[in-house]
Backbone as ProteinMPNN parsed JSONL, in Angstrom:
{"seq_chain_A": "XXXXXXXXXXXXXXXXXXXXXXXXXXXXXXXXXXXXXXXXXXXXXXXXXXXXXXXXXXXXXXXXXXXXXXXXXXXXXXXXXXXXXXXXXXXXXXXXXXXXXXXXXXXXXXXXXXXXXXXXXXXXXXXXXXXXXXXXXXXXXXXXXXXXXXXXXXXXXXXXXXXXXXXXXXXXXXXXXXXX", "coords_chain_A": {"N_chain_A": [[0.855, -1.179, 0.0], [0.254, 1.922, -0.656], [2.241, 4.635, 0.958], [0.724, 7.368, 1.329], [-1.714, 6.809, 0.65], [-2.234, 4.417, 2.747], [-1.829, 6.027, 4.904], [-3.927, 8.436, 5.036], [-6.341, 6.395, 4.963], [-5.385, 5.519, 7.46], [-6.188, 7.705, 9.119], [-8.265, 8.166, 8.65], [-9.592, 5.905, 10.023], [-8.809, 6.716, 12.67], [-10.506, 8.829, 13.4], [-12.785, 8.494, 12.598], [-13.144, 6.312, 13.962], [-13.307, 2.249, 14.309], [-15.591, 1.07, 13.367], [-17.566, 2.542, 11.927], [-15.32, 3.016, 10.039], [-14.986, 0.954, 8.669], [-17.282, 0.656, 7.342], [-17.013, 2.7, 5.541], [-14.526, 2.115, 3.821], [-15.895, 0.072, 3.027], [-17.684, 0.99, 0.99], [-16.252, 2.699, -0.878], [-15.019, 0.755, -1.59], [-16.457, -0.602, -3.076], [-16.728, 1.398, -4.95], [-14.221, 1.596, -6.27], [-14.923, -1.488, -7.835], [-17.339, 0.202, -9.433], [-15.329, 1.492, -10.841], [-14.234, -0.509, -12.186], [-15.821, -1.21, -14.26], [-18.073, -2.682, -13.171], [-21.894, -3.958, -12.874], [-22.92, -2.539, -9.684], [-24.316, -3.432, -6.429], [-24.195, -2.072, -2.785], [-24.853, -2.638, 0.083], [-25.464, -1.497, 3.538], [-26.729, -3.142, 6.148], [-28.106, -5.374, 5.462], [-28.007, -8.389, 4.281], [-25.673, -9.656, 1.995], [-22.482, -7.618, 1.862], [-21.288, -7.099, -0.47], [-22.666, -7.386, -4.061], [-21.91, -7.808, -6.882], [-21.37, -7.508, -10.481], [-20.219, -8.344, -14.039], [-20.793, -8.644, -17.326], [-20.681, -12.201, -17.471], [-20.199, -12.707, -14.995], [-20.587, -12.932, -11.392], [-20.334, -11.686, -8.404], [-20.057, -12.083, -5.04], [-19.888, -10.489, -1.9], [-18.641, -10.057, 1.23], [-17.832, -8.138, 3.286], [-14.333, -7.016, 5.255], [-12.724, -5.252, 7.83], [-9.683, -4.788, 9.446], [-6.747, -4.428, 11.603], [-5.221, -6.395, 12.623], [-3.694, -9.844, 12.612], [-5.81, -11.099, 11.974], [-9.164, -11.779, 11.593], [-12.552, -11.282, 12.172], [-15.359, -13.52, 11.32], [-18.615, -13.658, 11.236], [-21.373, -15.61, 11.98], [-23.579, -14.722, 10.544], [-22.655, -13.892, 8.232], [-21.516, -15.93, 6.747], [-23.308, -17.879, 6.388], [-25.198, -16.027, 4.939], [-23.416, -15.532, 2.475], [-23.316, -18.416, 1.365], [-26.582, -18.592, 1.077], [-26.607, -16.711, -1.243], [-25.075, -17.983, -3.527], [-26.767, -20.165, -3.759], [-28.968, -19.321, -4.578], [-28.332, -17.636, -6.193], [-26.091, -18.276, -7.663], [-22.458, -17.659, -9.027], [-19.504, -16.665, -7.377], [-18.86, -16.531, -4.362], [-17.257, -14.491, -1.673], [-14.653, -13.26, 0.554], [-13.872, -9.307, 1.346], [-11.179, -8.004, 2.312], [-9.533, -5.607, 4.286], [-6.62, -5.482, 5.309], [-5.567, -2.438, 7.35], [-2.341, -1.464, 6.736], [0.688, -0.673, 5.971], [2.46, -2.638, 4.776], [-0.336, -4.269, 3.295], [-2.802, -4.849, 1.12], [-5.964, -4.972, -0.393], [-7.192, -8.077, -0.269], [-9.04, -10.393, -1.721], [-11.061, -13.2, -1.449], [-12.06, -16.446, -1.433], [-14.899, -17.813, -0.378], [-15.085, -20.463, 0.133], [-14.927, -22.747, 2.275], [-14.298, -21.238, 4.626], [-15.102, -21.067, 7.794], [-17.299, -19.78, 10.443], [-15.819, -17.307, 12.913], [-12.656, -16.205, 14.513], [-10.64, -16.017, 12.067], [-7.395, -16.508, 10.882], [-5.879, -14.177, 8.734], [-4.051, -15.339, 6.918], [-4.871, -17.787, 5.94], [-6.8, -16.865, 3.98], [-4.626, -15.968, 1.682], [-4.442, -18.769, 0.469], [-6.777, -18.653, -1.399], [-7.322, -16.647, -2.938], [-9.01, -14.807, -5.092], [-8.136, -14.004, -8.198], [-7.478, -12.371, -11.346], [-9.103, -10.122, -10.251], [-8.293, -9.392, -7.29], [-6.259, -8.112, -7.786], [-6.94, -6.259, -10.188], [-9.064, -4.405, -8.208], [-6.918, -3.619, -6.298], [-5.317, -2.083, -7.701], [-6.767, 0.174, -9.112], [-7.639, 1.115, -6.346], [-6.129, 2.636, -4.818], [-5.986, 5.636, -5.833], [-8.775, 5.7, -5.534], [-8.988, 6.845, -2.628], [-7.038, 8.128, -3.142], [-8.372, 10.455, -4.388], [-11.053, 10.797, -2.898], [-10.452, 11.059, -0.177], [-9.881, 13.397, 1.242], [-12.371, 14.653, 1.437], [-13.437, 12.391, 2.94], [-12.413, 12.701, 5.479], [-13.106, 15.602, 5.947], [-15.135, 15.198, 7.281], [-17.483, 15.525, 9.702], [-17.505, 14.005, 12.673], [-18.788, 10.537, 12.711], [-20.607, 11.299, 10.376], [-18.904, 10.08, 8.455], [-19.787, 7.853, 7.084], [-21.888, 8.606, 5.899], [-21.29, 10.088, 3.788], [-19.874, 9.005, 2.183], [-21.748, 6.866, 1.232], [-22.662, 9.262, -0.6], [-21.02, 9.562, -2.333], [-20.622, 6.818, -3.383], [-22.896, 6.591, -4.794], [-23.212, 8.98, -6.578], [-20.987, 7.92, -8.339], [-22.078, 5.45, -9.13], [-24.306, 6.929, -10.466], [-22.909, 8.091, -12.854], [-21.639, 6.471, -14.156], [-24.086, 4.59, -14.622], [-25.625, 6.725, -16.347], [-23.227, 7.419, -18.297], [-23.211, 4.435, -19.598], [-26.556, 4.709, -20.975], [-26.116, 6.579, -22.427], [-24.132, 5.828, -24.103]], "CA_chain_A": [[0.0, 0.0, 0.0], [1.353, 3.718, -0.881], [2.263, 5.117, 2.371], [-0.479, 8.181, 1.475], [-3.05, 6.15, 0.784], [-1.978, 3.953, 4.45], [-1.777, 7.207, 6.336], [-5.156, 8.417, 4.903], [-6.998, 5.349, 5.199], [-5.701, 5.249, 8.916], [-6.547, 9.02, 9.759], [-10.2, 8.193, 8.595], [-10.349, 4.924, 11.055], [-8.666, 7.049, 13.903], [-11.327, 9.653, 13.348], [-14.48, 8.343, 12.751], [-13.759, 4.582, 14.961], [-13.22, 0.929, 13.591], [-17.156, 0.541, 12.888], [-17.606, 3.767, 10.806], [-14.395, 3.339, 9.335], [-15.193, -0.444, 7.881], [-18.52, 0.874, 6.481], [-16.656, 3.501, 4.197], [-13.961, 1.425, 3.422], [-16.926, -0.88, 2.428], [-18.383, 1.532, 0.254], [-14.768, 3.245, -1.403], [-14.558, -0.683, -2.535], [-17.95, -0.656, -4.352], [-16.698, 2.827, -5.765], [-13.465, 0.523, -7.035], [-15.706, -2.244, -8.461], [-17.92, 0.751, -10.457], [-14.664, 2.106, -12.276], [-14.068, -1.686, -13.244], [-16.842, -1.755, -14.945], [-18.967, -3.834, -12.809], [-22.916, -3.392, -12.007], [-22.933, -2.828, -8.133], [-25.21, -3.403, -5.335], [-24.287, -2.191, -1.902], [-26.017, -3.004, 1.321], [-24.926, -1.101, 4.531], [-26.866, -2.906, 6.879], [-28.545, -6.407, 5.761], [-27.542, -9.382, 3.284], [-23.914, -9.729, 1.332], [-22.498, -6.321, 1.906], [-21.469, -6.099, -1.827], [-22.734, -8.199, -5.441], [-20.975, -6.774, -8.302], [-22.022, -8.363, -11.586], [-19.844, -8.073, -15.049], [-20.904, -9.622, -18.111], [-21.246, -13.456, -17.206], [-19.024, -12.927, -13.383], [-20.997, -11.842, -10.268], [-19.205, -11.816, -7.188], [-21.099, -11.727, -3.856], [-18.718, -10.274, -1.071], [-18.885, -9.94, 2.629], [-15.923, -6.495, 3.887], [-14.291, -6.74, 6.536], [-11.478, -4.613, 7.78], [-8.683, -5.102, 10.804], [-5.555, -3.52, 12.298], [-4.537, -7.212, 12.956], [-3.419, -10.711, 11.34], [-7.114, -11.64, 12.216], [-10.798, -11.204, 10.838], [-14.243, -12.123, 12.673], [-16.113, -14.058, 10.557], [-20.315, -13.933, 11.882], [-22.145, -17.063, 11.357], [-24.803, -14.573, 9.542], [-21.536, -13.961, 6.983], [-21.056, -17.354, 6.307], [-24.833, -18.267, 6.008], [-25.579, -15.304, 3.983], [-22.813, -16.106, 1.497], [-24.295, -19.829, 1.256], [-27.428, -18.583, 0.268], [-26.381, -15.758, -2.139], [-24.722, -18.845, -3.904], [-27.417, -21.521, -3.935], [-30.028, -18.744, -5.068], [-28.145, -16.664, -7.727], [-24.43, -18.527, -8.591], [-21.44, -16.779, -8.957], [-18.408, -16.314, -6.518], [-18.788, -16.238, -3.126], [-15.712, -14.311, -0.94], [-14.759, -12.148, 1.26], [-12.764, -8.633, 1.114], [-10.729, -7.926, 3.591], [-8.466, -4.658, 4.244], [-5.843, -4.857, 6.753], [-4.49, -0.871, 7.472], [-1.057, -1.207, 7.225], [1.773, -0.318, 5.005], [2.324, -3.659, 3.946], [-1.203, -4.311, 2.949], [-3.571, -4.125, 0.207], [-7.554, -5.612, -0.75], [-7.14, -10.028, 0.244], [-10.028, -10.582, -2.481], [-10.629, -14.595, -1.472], [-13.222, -17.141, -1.849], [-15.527, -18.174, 0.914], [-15.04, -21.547, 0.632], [-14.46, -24.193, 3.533], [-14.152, -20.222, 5.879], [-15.713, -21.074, 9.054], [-16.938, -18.527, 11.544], [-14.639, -17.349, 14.136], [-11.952, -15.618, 14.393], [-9.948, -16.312, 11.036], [-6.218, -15.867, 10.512], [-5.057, -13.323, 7.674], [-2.846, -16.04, 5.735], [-5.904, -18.932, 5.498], [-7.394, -16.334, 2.796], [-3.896, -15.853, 1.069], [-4.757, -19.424, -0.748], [-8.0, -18.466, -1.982], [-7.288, -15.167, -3.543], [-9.389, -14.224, -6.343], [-7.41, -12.989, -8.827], [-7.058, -11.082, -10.909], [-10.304, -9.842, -9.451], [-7.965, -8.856, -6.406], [-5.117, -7.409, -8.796], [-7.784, -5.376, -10.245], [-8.959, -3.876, -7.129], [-5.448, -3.095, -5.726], [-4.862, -0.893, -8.69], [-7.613, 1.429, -8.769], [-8.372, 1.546, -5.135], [-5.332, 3.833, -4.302], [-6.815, 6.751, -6.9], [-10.093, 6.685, -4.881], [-8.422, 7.295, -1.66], [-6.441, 9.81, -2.991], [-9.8, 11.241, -4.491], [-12.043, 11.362, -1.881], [-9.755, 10.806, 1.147], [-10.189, 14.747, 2.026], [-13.708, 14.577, 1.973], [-14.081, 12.059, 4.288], [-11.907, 13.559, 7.002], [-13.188, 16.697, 6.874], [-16.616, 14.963, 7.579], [-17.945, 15.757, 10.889], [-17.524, 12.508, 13.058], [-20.4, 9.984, 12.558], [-20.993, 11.437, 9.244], [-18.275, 9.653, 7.233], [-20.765, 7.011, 6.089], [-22.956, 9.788, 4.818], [-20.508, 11.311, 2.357], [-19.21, 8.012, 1.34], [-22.547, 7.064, 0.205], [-22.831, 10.315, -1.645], [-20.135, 9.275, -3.396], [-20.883, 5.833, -4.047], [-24.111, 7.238, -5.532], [-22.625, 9.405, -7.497], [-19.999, 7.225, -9.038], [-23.283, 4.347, -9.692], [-25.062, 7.671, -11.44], [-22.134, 8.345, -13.718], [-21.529, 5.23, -14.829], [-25.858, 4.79, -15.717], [-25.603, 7.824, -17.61], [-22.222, 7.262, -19.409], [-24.042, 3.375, -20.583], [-27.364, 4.865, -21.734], [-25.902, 7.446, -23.796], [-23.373, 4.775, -25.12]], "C_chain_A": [[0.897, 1.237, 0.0], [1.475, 4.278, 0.472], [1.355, 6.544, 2.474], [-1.535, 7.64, 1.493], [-3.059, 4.696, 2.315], [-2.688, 5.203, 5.233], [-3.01, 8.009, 6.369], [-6.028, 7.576, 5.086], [-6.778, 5.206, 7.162], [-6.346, 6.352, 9.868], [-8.023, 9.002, 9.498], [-10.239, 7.046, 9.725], [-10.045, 5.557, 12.188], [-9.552, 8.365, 14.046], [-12.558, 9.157, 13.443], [-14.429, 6.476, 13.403], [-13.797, 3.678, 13.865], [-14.755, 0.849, 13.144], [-17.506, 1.44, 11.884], [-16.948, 3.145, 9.868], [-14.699, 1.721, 8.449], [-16.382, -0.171, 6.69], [-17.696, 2.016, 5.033], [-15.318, 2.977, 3.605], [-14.308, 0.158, 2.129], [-17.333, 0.105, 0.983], [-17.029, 2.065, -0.945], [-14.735, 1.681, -2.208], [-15.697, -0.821, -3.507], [-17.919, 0.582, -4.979], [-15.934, 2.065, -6.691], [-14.101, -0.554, -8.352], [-16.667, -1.216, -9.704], [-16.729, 0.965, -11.459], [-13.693, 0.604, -12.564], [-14.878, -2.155, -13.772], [-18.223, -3.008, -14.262], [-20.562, -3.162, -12.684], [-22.684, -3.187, -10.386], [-24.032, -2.395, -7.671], [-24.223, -3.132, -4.054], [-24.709, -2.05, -0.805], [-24.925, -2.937, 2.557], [-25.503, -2.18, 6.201], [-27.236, -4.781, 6.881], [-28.107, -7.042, 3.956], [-25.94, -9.11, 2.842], [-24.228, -7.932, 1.607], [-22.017, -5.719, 0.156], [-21.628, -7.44, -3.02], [-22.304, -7.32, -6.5], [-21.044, -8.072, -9.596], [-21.569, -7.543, -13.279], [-19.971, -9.134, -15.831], [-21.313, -11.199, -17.262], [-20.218, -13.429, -15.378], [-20.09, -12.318, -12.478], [-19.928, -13.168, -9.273], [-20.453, -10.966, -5.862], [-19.962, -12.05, -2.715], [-19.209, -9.746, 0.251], [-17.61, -9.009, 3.02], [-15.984, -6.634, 5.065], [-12.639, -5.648, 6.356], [-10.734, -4.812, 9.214], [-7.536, -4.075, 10.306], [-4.969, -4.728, 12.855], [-4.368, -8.203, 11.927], [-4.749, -11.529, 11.312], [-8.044, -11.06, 11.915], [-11.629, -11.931, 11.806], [-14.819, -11.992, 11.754], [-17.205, -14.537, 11.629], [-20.335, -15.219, 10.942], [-23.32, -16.406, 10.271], [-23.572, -14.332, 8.238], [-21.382, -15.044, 6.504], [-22.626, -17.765, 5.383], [-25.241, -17.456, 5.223], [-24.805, -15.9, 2.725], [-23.171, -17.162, 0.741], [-25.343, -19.552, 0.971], [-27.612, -17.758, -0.542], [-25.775, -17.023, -3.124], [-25.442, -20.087, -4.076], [-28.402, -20.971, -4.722], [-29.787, -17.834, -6.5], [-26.525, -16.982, -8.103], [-23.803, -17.649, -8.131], [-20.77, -17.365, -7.542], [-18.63, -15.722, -5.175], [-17.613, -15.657, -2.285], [-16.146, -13.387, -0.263], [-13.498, -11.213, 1.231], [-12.549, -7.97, 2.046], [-9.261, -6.927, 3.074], [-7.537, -4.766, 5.454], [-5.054, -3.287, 6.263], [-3.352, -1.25, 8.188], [-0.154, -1.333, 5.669], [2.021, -1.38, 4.093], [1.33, -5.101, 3.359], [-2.189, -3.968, 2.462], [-5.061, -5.031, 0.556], [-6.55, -7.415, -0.579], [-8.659, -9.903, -0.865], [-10.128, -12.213, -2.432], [-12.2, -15.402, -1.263], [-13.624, -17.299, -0.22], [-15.542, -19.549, 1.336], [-14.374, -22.042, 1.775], [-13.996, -22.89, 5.16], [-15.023, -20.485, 6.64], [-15.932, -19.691, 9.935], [-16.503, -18.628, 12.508], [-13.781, -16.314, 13.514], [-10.759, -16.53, 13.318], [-8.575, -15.342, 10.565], [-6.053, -15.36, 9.123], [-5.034, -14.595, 6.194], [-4.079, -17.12, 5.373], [-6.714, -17.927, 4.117], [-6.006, -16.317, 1.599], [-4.155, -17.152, -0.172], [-5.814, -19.413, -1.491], [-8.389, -17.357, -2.337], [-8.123, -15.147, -4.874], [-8.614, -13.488, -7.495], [-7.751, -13.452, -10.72], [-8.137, -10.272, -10.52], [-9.311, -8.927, -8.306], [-6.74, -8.107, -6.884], [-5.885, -5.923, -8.881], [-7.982, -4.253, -9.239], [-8.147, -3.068, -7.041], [-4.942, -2.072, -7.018], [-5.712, 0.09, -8.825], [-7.874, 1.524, -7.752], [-7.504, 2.276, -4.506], [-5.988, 5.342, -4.513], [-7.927, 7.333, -6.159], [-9.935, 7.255, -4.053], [-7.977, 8.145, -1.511], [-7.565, 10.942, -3.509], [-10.275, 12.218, -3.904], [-11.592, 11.572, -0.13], [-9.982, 12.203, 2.035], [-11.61, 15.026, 2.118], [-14.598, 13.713, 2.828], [-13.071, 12.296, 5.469], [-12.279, 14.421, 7.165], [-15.042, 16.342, 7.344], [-16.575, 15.146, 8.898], [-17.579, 13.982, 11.388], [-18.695, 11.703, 13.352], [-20.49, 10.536, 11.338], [-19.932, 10.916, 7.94], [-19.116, 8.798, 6.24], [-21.567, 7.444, 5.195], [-22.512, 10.341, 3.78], [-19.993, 10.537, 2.32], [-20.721, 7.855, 0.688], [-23.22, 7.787, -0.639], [-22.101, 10.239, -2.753], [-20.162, 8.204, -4.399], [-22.18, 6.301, -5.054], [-24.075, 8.059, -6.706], [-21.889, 9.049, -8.468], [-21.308, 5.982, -9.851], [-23.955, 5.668, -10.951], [-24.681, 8.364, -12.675], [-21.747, 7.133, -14.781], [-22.866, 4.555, -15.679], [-25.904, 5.592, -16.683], [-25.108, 7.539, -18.561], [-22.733, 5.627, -20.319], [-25.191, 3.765, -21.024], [-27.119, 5.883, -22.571], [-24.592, 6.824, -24.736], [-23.9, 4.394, -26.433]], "O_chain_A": [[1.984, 1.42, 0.549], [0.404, 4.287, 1.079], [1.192, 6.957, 3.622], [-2.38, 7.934, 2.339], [-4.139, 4.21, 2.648], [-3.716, 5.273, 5.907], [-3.377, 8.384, 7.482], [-6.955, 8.195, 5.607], [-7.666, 4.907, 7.961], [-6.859, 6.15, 10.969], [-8.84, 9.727, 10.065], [-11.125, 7.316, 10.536], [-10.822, 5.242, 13.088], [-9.196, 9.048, 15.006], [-13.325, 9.422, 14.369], [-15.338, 5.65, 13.326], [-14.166, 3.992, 12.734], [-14.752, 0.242, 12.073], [-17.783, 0.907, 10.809], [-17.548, 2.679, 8.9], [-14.401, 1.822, 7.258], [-16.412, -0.61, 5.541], [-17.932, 1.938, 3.828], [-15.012, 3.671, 2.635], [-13.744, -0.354, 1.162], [-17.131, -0.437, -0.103], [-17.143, 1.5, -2.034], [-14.414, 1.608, -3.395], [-15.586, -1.173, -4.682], [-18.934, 0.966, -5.561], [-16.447, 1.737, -7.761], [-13.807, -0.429, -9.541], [-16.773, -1.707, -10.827], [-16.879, 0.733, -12.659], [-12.583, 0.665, -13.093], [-14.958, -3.374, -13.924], [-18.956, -3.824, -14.819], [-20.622, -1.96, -12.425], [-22.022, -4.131, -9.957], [-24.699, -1.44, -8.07], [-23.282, -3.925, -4.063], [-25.083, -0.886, -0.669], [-23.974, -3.694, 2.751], [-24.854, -2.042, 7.237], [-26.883, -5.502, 7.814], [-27.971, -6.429, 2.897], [-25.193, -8.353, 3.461], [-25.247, -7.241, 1.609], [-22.201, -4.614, -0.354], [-20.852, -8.393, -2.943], [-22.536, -6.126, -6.686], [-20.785, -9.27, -9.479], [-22.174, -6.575, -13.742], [-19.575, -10.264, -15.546], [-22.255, -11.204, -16.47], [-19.686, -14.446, -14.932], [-20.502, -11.199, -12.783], [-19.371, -14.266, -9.273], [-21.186, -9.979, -5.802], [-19.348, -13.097, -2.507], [-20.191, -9.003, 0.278], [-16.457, -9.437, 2.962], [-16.923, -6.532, 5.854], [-11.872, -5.403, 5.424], [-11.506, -5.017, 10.151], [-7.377, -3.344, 9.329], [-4.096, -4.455, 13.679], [-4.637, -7.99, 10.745], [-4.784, -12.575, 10.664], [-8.019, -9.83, 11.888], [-11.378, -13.077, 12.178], [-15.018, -10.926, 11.171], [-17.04, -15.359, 12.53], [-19.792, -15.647, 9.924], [-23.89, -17.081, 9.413], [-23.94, -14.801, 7.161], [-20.913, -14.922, 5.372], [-22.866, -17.877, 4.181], [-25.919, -18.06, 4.391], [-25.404, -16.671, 1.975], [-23.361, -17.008, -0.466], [-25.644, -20.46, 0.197], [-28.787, -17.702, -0.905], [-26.587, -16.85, -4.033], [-24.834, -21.065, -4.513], [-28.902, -21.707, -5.573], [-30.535, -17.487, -7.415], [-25.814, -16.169, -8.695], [-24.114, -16.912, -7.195], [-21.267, -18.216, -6.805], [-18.572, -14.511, -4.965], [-16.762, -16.536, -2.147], [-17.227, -12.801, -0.21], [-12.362, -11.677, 1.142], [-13.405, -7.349, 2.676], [-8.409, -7.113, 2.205], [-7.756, -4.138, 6.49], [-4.318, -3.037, 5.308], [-3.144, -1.383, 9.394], [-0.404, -1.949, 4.634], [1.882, -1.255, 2.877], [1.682, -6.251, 3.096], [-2.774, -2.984, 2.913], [-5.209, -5.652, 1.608], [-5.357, -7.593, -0.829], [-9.389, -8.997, -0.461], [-9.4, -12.776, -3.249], [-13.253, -14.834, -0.972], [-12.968, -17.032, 0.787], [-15.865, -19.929, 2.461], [-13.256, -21.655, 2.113], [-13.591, -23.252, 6.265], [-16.106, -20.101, 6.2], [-15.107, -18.795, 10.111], [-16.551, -19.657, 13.181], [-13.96, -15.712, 12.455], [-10.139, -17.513, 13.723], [-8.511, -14.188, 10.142], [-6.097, -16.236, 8.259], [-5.62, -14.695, 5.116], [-4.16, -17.231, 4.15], [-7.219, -18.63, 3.241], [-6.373, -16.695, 0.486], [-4.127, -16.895, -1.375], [-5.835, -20.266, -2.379], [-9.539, -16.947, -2.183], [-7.515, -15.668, -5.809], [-8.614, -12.257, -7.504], [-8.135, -14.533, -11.167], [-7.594, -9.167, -10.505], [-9.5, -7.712, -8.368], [-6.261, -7.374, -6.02], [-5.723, -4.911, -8.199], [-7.261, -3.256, -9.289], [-8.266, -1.927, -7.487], [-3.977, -1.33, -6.835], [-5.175, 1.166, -8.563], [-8.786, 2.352, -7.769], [-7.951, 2.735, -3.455], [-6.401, 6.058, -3.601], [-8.223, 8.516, -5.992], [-10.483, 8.357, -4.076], [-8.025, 8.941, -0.574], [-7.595, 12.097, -3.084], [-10.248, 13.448, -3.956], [-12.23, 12.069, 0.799], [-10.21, 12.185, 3.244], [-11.957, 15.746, 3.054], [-15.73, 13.887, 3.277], [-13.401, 11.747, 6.521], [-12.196, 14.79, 8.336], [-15.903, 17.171, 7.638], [-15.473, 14.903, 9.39], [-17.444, 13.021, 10.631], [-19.542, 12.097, 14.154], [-20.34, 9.438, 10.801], [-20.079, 11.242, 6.762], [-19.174, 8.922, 5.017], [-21.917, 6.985, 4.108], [-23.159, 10.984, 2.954], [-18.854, 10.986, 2.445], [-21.003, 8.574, -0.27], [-24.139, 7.368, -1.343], [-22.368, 10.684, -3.869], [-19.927, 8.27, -5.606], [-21.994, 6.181, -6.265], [-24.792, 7.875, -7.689], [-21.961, 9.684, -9.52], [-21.3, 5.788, -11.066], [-24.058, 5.375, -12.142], [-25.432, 8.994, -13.419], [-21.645, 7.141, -16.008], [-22.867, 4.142, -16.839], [-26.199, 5.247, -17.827], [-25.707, 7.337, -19.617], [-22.644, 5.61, -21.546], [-25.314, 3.027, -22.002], [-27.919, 6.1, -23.482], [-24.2, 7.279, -25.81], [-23.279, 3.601, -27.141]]}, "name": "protein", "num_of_chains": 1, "seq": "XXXXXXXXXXXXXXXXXXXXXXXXXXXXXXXXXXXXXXXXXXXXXXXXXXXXXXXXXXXXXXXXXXXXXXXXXXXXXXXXXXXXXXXXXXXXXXXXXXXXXXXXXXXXXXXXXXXXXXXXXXXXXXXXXXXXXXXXXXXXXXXXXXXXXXXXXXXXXXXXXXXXXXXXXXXXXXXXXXXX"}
């Protein structure tokens, strides 16, 4: 990870708190996914937190984010995944940010992940790629973007002016395909 886009990414979680800061992290990644061309859905609160659907690929993803070599994985994460996958196909995973210098997007399947507390490196063999290539190359850009507009957000309101953004980025991308 670029050590601006680290040191921004950590000045938004030491500002607006690990729970905030996962949700716009969440959302900044479904900004990513629009400028790769994908459809996106994301859901702040209930079911997969993001389906992203290109040509014949959807991908149904559960975000998490840490400050360690560990993730909590919910049993409703697991079970959601499992039935986003029995009901509409595609690629089940989960994307996972650790903030730190020498870490980018883990883009990795959901298979055989149990809930619990799940080490880092058990996703390393089940990387999505280049799906997680992808990612990791435009998701610096947004950071450096929008990164000043969500710090100077009031605290508690980062989520609010990320999904202004995400919204914005979904309503640019509708436009720019119906006048294609």
């Amino acid at each position: 990870m670029e050590p601006i886009v680290f040191e921004t990414l950590r000045q938004i979680r030491d500002k607006h708190g690990p729970g905030e800061f996962g949700k716009v992290a969440q959302k900044l990644l479904a900004i990513a996914f629009c400028r790769l061309c994908f459809e996106v859905k994301e859901r702040s609160v209930q079911d997969v937190d993001i389906e992203a659907v290109k040509n014949d690929l959807k991908y149904w993803l559960e975000v998490k984010t840490t400050d360690q070599d560990e993730v909590i994985i919910g049993g409703k994460d697991v079970s959601g995944l499992k039935q986003c996958e029995l009901l509409h196909g595609g690629v089940t995973g989960y994307a996972i940010l650790k903030v730190s210098l020498l870490s980018d997007w883990f883009i990795a399947s959901s298979k055989n992940i149990k809930s619990g507390a799940v080490r880092l490196g058990r996703f390393s063999t089940r990387r999505i790629l280049p799906l997680e290539d992808d990612i990791n190359k435009v998701f610096p850009s947004i950071v450096k973007e929008f990164g000043n507009q969500i710090l100077s957000a009031s605290k508690g309101k980062a989520q609010f002016v990320t999904s202004r953004l995400l919204k914005e980025e979904i309503n640019k991308k509708q436009s720019s395909t119906s006048h294609a």
